[in-house]
C-alpha positions in Angstrom: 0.0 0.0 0.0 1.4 3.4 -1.6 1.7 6.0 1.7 2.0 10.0 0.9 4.0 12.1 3.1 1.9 14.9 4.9 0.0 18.0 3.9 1.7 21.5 4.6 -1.3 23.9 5.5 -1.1 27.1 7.5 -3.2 27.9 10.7 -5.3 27.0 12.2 -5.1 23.7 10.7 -1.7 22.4 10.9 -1.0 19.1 9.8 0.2 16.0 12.2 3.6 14.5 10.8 4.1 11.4 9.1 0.4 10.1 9.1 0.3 8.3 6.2 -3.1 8.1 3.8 -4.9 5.2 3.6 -7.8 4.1 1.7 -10.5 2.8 3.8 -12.0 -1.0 2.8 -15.7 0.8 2.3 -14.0 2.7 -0.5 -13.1 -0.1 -2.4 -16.6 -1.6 -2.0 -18.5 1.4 -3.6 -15.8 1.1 -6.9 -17.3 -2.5 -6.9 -20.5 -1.4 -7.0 -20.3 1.1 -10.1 -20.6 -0.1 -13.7 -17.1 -2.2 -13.8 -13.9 -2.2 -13.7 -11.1 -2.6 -15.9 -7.3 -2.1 -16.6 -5.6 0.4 -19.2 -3.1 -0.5 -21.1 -1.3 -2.6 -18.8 -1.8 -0.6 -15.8 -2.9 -2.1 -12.5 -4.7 1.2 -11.2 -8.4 0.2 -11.3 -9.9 2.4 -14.2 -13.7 2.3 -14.4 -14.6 2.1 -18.5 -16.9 4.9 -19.1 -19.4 2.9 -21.2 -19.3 -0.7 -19.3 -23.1 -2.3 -19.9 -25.0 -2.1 -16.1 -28.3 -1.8 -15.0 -29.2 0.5 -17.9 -28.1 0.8 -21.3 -27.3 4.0 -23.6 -24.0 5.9 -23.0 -24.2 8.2 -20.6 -20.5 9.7 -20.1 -19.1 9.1 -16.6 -17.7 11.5 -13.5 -14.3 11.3 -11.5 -13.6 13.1 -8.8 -11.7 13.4 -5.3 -14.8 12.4 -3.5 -16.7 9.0 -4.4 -19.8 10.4 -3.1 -19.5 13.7 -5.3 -19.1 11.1 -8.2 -21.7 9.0 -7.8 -24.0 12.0 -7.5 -22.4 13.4 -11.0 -23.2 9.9 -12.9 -27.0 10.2 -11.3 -27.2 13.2 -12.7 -26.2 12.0 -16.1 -28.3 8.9 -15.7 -31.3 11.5 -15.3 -30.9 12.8 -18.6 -28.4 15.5 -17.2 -25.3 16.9 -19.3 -21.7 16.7 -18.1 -22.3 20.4 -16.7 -25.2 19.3 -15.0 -23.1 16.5 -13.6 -20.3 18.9 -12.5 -22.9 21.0 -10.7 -24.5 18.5 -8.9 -20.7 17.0 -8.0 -19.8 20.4 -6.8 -22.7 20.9 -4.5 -22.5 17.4 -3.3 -18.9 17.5 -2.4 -19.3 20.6 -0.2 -21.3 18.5 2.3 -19.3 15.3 1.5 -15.7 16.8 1.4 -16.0 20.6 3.1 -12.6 20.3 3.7 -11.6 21.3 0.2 -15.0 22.2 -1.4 -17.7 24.3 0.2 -20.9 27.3 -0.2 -17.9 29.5 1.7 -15.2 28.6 -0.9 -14.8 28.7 -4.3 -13.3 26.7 -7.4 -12.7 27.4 -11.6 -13.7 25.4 -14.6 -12.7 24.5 -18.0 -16.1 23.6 -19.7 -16.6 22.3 -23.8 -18.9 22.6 -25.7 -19.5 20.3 -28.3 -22.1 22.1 -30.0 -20.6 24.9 -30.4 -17.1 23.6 -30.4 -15.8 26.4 -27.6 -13.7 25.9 -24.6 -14.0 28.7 -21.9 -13.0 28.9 -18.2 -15.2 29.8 -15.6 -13.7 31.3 -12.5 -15.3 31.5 -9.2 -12.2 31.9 -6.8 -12.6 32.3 -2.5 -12.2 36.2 -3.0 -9.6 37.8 -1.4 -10.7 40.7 0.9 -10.2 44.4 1.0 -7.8 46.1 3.6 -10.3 47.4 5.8 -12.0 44.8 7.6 -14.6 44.9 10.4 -13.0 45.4 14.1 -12.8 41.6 15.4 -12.0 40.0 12.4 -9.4 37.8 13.6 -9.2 35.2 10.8 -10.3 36.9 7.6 -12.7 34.7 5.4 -12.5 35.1 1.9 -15.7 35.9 -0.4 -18.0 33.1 -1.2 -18.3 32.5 -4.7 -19.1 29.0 -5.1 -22.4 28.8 -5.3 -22.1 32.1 -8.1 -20.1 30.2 -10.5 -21.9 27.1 -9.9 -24.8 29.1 -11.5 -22.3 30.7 -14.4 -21.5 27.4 -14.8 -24.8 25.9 -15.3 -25.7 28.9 -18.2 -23.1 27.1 -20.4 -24.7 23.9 -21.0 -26.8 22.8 -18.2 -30.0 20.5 -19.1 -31.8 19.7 -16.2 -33.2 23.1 -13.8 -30.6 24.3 -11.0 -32.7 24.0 -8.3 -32.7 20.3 -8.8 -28.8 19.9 -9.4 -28.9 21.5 -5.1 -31.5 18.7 -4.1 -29.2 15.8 -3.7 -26.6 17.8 -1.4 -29.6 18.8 0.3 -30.4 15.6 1.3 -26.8 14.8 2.0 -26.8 17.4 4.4 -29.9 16.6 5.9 -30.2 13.2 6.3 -26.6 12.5 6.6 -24.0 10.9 4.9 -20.8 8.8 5.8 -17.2 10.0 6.5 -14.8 9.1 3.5 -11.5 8.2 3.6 -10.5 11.4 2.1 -12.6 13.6 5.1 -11.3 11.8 7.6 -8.1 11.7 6.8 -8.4 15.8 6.8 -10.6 15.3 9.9 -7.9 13.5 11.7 -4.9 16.0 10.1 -6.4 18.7 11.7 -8.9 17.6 14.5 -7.2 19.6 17.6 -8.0 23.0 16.3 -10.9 22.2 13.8 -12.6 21.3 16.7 -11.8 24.3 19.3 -14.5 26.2 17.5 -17.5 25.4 19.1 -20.1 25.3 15.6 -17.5 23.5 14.3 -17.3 21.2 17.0 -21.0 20.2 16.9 -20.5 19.1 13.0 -17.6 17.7 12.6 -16.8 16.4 16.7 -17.3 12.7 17.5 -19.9 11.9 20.2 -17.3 10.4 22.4 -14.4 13.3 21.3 -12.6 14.2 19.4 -13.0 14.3 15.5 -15.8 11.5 13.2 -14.1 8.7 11.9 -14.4 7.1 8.3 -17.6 5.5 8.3 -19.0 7.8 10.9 -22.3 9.8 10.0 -21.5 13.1 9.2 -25.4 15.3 9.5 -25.4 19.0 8.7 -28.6 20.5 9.2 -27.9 24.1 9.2 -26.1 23.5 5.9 -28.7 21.7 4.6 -31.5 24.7 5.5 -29.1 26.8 3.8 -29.2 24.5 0.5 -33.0 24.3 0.7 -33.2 28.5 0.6 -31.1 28.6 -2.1 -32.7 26.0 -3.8 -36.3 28.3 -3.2 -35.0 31.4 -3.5 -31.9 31.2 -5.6 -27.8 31.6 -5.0 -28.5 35.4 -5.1 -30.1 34.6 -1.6 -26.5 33.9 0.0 -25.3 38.0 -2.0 -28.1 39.8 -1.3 -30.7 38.5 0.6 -32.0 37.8 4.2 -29.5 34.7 3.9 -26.5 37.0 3.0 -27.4 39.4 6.0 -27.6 36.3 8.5 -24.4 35.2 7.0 -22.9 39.0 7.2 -23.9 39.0 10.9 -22.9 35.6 11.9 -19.7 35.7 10.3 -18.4 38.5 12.5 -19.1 36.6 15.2 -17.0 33.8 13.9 -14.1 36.3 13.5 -14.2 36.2 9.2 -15.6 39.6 9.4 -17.9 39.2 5.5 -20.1 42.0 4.5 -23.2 42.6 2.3 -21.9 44.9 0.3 -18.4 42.5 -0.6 -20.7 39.6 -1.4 -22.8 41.9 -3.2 -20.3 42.7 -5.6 -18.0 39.8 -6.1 -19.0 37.7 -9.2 -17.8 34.5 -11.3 -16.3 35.3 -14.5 -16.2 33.4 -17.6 -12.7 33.8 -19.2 -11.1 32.9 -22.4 -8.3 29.9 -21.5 -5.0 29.4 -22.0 -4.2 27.7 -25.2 -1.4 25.4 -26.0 -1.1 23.3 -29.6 -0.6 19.8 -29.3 -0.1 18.3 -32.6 -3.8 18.4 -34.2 -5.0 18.8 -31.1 -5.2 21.5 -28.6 -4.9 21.6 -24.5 -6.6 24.4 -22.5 -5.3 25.3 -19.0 -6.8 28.2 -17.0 -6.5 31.6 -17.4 -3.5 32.8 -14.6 -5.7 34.7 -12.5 -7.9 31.7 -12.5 -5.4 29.2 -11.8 -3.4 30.7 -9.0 0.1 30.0 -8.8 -0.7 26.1 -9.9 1.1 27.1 -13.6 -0.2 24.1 -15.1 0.2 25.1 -19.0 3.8 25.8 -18.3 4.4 22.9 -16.5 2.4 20.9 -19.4 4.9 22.6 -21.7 8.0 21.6 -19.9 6.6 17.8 -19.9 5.9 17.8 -23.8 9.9 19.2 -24.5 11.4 16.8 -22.1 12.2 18.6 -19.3 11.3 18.8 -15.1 8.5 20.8 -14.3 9.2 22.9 -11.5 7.4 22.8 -8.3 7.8 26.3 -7.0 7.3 27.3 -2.9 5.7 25.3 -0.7 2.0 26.5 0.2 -0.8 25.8 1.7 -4.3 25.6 -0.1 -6.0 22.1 0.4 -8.5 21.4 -3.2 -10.0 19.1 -4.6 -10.9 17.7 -8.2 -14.0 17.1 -10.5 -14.3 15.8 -14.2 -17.3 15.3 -16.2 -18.1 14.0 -19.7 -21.2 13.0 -21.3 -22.5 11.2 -24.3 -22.4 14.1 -26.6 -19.0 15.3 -25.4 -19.4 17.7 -24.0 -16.8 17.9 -20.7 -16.4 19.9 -17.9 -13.4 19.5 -15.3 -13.5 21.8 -12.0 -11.6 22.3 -9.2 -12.5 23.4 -5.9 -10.8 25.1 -2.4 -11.3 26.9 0.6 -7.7 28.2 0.5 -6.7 26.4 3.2 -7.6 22.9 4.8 -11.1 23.6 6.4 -10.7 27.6 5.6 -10.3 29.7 8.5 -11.7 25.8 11.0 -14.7 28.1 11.8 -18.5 27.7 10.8 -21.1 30.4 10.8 -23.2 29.9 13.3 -27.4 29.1 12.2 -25.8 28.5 8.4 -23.4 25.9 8.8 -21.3 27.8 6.0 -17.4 26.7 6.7 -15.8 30.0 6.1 -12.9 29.7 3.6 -9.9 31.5 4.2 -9.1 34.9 2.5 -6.4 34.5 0.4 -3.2 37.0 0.7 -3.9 37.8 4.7 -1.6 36.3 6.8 0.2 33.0 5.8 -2.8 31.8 3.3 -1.9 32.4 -0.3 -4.5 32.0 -2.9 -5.2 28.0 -3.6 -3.5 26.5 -6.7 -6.6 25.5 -8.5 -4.9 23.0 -11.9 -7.6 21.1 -14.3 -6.8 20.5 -18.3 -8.8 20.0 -21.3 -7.6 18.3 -24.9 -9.8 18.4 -28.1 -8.6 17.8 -31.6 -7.8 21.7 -33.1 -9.9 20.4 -36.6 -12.8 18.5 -35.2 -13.1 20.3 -32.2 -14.1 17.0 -30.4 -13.2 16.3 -26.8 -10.2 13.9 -26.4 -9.5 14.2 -22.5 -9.5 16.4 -19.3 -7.4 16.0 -15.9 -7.6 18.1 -12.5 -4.6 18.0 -9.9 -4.2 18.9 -6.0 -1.6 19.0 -3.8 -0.7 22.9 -3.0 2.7 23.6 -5.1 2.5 20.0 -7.3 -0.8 20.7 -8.6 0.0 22.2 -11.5 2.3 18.9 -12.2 -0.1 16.5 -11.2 -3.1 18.0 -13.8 0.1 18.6 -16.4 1.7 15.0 -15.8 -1.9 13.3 -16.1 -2.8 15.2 -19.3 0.8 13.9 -21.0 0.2 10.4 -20.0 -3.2 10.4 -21.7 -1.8 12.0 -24.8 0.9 9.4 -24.8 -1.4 7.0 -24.0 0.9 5.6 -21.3 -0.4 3.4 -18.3 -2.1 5.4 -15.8 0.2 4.3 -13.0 3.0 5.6 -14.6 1.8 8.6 -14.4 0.7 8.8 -11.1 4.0 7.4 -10.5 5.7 10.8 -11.6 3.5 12.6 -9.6 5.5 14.7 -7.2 4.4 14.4 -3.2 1.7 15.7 -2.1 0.0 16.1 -5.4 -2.9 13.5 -6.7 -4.3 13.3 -10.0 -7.7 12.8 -11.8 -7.7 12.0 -15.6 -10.6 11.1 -18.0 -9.6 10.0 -21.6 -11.4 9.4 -24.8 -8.8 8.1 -27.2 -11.1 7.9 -29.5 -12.8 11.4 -29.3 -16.2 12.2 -28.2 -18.8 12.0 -29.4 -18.8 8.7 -31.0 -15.5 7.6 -29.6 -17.1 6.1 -26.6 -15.8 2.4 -26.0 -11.9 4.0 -25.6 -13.4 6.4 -22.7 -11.5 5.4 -19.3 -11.1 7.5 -16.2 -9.0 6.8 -13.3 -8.3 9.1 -10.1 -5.0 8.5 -8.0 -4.6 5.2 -6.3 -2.9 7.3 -2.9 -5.7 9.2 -2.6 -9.8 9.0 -1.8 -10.8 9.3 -5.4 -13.1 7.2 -7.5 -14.0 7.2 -11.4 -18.1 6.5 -12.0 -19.5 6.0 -15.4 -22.2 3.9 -16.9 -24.8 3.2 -19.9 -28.3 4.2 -19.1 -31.7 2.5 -19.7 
């Protein structure tokens, strides 16, 4: 069993030294449960063939993504006649109950999205917003501007299917009802348990009956966030900027010592951005914009790779994310990644909303999260070919970068987690084939070291 060394993150969440990850048995069960499993070209990384005849028939597309849960939600979307944006949606509400750690409604994320129709690749950038100088008296750990569920809704306008409020229901019910601890949570859980838990809101979700922090397998039940879900899904995201929620949300959060106001929530928006192009034989690989992408430099990194060279890694950082890819049977693809700047944000949760606060980027020791996803289609066609995300602060960049190149090269999967830098983790999803049409060489695969799990299926 492969062991990763530890996260660095800045305060309050410091990491413990030399726990190693593991993934939990439970995990392994759910990949059994999805469509089937295969192996690509020689690799012995469990790849789930996007495409494998199930319980329904039709080709559907398929999800990977850092969170199994957030995955399985993506493919039900699909399954309901949902597009890969759709999918990526749903994924990204669902992992902000599932995985708030590295996704949440207090964080924020970008996107490459295709089009297939009308053969256009943009980004769409919803980072946690960094704050202005002046901050309210007793803001002792600056949270950054929520702009999650504000790109979530850009997002949707560039190929969504199925109505928004319905793509909110299933994290709703997460929330609400409950869900278990994954591997991946409680790894974070356990990383950063001691001052996670000091604050008291975030003690009641995230604390163990008995103490301390919940355990893989645990029920994790967040009803505040899930009456926040439900008014958003009734009243729309523009509830969270500029309604009674954002004013709870204003009030509560000085309280909590992030110090947000109406009026910065009011005006922060998601932007939909032209990407960074680089050619690739007859085809072409998209990167994010580098405003969008932070300091991951994942096109230049991507570069290096295809001439030969080392990538460079750059500083050490904090800024904990996590990944998200989509693709559906008309190819259209969308791959997403998501942060909080930190691991857990500023630890604290706003009390009556049970919004984790993400932490503002550029105050303190928190530097803005590297955020690193990749796109490929083919320059003539203009039909999808493959997408990859990457996490792991500074070798995120590499990670999306070194995925991408193995596709292209159509290299085992394993050896390119293999080159994979500490601490970064890769998601990949590959039509070698293209899409649409192309579907029976569709294969997706998330890192073995990490909590990851690639979904995909035919439909009835």
């Amino acid at each position: 069993m492969k062991t990763s060394t530890p996260r660095t993150v800045s305060a309050p969440c410091q990491p413990a030294a030399g726990r190693p990850r593991r993934r939990a048995a439970w995990l392994l069960a759910a990949t059994a449960m999805l469509s089937g499993c295969s192996w690509f070209g020689g690799s012995r990384t469990p790849t789930v063939p996007i495409g494998t005849p199930g319980y329904v028939t039709g080709f559907l597309g398929g999800a990977v993504a850092d969170e199994p849960r957030a995955a399985l939600v993506a493919r039900e979307i699909l399954s309901s006649g949902g597009t890969a944006v759709d999918a990526a949606v749903a994924g990204a509400f669902a992992m902000s109950v599932t995985l708030p750690s590295r996704a949440g409604i207090g964080g924020g994320g970008a996107c490459l999205v295709y089009n297939q129709r009308l053969r256009q690749v943009v980004a769409v950038s919803f980072p946690a917003g960094g704050r202005s100088a002046a901050l309210p008296p007793g803001t002792d750990r600056p949270a950054a501007i929520p702009l999650m569920a504000r790109g979530l809704f850009l997002l949707h306008t560039r190929g969504g299917r199925l109505r928004f409020e319905q793509l909110i229901r299933p994290a709703e019910d997460l929330a609400r009802f409950g869900t278990e601890v994954s591997a991946a949570l409680a790894e974070d859980l356990a990383v950063v348990a001691a001052p996670l838990l000091n604050d008291p809101q975030a003690r009641r979700v995230f604390g163990a009956p008995g103490g301390g922090p919940l355990r893989g397998g645990e029920r994790l039940t967040q009803l505040d966030l899930g009456a926040t879900l439900a008014q958003m899904r009734s009243g729309g995201v523009g509830e969270l900027y500029q309604g009674g929620l954002s004013q709870r949300l204003e009030e509560a959060s000085l309280l909590a010592g992030g110090g947000l106001t109406d009026a910065e929530m009011r005006a922060a928006l998601a932007e939909v951005q032209d990407p960074v192009r680089v050619p690739v034989g007859t085809d072409i690989a998209f990167f994010l914009p580098a405003g969008a992408d932070g300091s991951a430099g994942t096109a230049a990194a991507f570069q290096a790779i295809q001439a030969g060279g080392a990538p460079g890694g750059g500083a050490m950082m904090s800024g904990a994310s996590a990944g998200l890819l989509t693709m559906d049977s008309a190819g259209d693809a969308v791959a997403c990644t998501f942060s909080m700047n930190n691991l857990f944000g500023t630890g604290r949760v706003v009390e009556g909303t049970g919004v984790l606060l993400a932490a503002a980027p550029n105050m303190g020791t928190v530097p803005p999260a590297p955020l690193a996803v990749g796109m490929v289609t083919n320059r003539d066609l203009r039909s999808f070919r493959m997408a990859s995300a990457g996490t792991g602060q500074q070798a995120a960049g590499i990670a999306a970068a070194t995925m991408l190149a193995t596709a292209l090269r159509r290299q085992p999967f394993d050896s390119g987690f293999a080159a994979i830098p500490e601490p970064g983790r890769g998601l990949v999803l590959s039509c070698p084939a293209y899409m649409p049409g192309g579907n029976q060489s569709c294969v997706a695969a998330a890192d073995p070291r990490g909590g990851g799990v690639a979904a995909g299926s035919f439909a009835p």
